[in-house]
N, C-alpha and C positions, 0 to 999 in steps of 0.2 A: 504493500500500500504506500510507504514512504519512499520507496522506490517511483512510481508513478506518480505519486504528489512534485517530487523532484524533477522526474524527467519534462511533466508539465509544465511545471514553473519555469524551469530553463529552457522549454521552448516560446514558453510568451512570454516572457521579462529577459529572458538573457542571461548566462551562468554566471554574472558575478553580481546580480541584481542583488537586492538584500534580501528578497524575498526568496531566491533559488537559493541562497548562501544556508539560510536558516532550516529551509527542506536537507539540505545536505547535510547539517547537524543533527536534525531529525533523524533521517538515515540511520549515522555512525552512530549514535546514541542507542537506537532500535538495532541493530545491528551486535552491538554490545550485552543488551540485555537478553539479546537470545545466543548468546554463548557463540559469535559469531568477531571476536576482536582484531581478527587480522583483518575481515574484509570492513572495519570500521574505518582503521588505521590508517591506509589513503584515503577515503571519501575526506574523514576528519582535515586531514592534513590538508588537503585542495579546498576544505569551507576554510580552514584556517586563513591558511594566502589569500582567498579573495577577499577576506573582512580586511584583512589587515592591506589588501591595496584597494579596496572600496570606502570603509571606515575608518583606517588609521589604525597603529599599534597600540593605541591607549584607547578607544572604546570599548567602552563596555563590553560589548558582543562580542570581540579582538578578545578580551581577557577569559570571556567563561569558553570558546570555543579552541583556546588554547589549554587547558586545565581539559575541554572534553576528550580533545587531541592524546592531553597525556595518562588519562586514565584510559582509554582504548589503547596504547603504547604499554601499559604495566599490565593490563589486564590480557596482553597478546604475548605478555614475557620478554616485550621489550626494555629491559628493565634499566639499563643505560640510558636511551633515548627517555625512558621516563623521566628518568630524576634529571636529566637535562631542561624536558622540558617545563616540567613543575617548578626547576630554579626558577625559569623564566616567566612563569607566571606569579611566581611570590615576588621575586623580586619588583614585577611592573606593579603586584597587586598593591606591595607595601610604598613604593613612590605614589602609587596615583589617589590611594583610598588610605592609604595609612596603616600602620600594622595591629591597629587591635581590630578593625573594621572585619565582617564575617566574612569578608569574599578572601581574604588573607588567613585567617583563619583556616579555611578551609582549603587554599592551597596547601600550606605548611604540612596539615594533616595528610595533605596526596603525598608531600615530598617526603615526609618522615616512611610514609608505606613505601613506595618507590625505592628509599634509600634500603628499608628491609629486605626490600622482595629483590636488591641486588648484591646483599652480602654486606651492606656498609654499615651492619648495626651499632657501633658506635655514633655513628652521624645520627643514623636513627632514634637512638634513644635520647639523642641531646636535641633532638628538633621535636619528639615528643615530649619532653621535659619541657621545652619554651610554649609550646603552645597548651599543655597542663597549668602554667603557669599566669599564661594572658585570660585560658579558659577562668581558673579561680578566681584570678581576681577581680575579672567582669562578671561574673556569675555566681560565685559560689562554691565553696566546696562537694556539696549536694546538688548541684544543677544537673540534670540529666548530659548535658553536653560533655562536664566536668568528669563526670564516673564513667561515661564511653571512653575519652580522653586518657585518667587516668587508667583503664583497664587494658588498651592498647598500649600504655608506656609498660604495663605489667608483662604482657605479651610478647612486645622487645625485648626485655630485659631476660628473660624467659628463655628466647632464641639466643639470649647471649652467653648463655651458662649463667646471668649474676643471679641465682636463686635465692639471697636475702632477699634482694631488693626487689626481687619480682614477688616471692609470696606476702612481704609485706604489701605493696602496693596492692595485689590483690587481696588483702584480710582488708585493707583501708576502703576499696570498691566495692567491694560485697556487704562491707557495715553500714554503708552510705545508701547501698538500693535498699535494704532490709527498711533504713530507718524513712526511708521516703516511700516506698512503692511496697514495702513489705516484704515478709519471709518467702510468699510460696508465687509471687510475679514470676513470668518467665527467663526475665534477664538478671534475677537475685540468683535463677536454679544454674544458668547457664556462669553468670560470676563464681558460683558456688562450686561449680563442676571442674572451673581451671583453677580455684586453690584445689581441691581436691588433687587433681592432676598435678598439680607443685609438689602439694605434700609430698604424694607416690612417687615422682623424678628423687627425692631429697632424702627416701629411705622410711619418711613419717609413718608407717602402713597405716597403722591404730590411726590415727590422726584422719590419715583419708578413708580407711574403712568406715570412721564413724561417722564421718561428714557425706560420704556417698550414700550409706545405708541412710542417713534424714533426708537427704537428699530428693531420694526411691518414693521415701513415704510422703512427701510435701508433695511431689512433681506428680503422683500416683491419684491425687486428689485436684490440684489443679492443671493439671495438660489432660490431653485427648490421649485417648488409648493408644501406644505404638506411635507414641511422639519422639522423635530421632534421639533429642538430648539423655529421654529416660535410657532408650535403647544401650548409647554409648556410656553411661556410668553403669549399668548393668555388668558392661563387657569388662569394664574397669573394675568395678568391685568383685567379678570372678577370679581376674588378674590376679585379683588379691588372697583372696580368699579359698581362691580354687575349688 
């Protein structure tokens, strides 16, 4: 369908109209979400070039269609080109909008993922640390933005062997959803399931047996029967238990 909305509009307005530019984003976006990223990655790339010689490199539409660019780029396992081009958009983000501004924000967090998914976890964990940091203090240490935030910087650290600092960040995430959204939410079971999964990397058994078995029982009551999360602490807690 975004395929023909595209080829339309660039037969009546012309392919670097703004109107065909944005069908072209259309596209690599839809293209993306159907497990489809390489064949995003040029469309992306070609809406990219025309905004920025139709628009300028500092429009608006220039910045989010370079950020679309680079998350079809990580999500295709280009993962250099990613973190190339996320530079490039934080950096324009933080000159034109400023760096506490969401659209910064939110590249950072591409750039911090980008920088993981290529091995640079050091960078990772320190560009998730700044944006933990911009996140609390405009929001909150309990802001839902804040506990995604810090639970990804737990995640990094994770990948990095630092297992202090990663189970604590995740005991600090999971005490935060419990005291805002509650014990048996879905995103308290799933915080609760990677300390569990800390614990077990770090030798805790007891620790993560007991935390998976409440786990079982909370999730057994609030999820749908043969909900994935339950499924895999199930697999976990046999791991254990045998």
């Amino acid at each position: 369908m975004f395929q023909q909305v595209l080829d339309g509009r660039a037969d009546m307005l012309g392919p670097d109209h703004p109107g065909a530019i944005a069908a072209k984003v259309a596209l690599g976006r839809a293209l993306v979400a159907t497990g489809r990223p390489g064949d995003a990655v040029p469309v992306l790339e070609e809406a990219l070039a025309g905004s920025e010689l139709v628009r300028g490199a500092d429009h608006i539409d220039t910045l989010a269609a370079r950020e679309e660019y680079a998350a079809a780029a990580l999500a295709a396992g280009k993962t250099a080109e990613a973190v190339r081009s996320y530079r490039h958009a934080l950096a324009d983000r933080e000159r034109i909008q400023g760096g506490q501004h969401p659209g910064a924000a939110s590249a950072s967090l591409g750039l911090a993922a980008a920088y993981l998914a290529n091995g640079q976890r050091k960078d990772a964990i320190a560009q998730y640390k700044e944006v933990l940091t911009n996140t609390e203090g405009a929001l909150g240490p309990d802001h839902p933005d804040t506990l995604q935030v810090r639970g990804r910087l737990a995640a990094a650290n994770f990948s990095a062997g630092r297992m202090g600092a990663a189970l604590q960040l995740y005991e600090e995430t999971c005490a935060g959803y419990q005291r805002t959204i509650g014990p048996n939410h879905p995103s308290t079971l799933a915080c609760q399931a990677e300390l569990a999964r800390g614990y077990y990397a770090t030798g805790r058994l007891s620790d993560a047996s007991t935390l998976l078995s409440d786990i079982i029982a909370r999730g057994e009551q609030a999820l749908p029967a043969g909900d994935p999360l339950i499924r895999r602490v199930r697999e976990t807690l046999t791991n254990i238990t045998g």
